[in-house]
N, C-alpha and C positions, 0 to 999 in steps of 0.2 A: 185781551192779554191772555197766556197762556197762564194754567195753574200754578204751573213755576213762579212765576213773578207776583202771583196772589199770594202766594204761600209764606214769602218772608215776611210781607205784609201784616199778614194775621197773626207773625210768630211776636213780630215786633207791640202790636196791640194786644195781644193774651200776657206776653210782659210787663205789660205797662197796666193794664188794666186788671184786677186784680177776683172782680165779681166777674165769673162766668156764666151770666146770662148774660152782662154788658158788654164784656169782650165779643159772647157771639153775635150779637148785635153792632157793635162798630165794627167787626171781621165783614160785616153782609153789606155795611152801607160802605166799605173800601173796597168792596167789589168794584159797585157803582163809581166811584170816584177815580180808581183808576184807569177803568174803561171808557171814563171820560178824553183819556189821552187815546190821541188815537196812537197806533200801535202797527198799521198796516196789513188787517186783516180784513179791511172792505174790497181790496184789490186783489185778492187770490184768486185765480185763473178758474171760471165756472165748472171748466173737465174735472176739478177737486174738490170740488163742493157736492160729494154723494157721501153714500153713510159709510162705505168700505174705508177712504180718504181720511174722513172726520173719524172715523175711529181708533185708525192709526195712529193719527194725531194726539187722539186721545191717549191711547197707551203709551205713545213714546211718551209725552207731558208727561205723564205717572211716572215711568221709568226715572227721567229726567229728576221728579221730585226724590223718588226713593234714593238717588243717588246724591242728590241737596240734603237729604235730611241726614245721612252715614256720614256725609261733611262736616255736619254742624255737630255730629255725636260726638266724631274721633274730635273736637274742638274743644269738648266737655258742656256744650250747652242743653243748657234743660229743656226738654221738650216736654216731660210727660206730665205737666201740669193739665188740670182741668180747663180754666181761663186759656191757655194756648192751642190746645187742642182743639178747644168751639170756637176762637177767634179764628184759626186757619178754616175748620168745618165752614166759620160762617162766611169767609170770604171766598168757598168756591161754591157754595149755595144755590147761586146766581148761575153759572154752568153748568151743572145737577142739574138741575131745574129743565135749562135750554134742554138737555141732553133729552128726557124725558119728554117734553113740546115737539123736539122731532122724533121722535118714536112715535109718541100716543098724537101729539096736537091738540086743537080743540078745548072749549073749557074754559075754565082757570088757568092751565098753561099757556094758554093762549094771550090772556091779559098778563099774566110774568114776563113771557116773551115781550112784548109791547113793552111793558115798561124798562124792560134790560136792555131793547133797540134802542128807545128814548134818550139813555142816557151813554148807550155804548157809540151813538150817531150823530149826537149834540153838536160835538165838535168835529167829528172826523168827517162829516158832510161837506166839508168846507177845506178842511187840510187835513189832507191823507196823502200817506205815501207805502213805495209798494213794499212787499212782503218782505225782501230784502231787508232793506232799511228796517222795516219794523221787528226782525227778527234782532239787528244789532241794537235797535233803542229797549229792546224788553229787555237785551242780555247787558246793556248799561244799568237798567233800573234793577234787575238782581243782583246786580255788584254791588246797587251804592246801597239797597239793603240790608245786604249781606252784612257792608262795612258797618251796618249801625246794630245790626245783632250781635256782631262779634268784638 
């Protein structure tokens, strides 16, 4: 899943949980859980799987977030609590991480990697679908998020 779609995620559990080391901790393991769904990123065409590609990606995400988060402002939602801040920190943790395993590799990033595949593959080995589709099921699941933050 894109950051965007982890990000309501984490804002919903830094809400709800009120100790910020537990929020950053269930933010990390709704990583996992979300990326259980699959989401249509096993199926992106190999020509876009280089670091120029993935990076873009990356910045637009970002972008994409900066402009979710001036939504939820002009809304009047709170963000700048501690527990929400490390619940979202701790739900893109997980991509952090990856980002870094393809830079350096090797290592400990190595075994993260593995276990972020494990559970990002679990299911989508079996049903997955392409990119498309999976851009419109993450932009459902930031809706119905959205709907429960606001």
């Amino acid at each position: 899943m894109f950051l965007t779609v982890h990000t309501p995620l984490g804002i919903i559990i830094g809400q709800s949980v009120a100790n910020p080391i537990l929020a950053f901790v269930f933010g990390l393991i709704s990583h996992y859980i979300l990326d259980l769904i699959p989401h249509g990123d096993t199926k992106v065409p190999k020509k876009y799987l280089n670091p120029i590609h993935i990076a873009f990606a990356g910045l637009v995400d970002l972008f994409v977030i900066l402009i979710y988060i001036i939504f939820l402002i002009s809304l009047n939602v709170e963000l700048l609590q501690l527990n929400i801040i490390l619940a979202v920190f701790g739900s893109w943790v997980p991509d952090i991480l990856q980002a870094f395993y393809f830079k350096y590799g090797g290592g400990i990033l190595s075994k993260i990697q593995n276990f972020h595949n494990f559970w990002h593959n679990l299911i989508s080995v079996k049903y997955q679908f392409n990119i498309i589709t999976g851009f419109i099921f993450q932009f459902i699941v930031l809706i119905l998020l959205t709907m429960i933050i606001i």
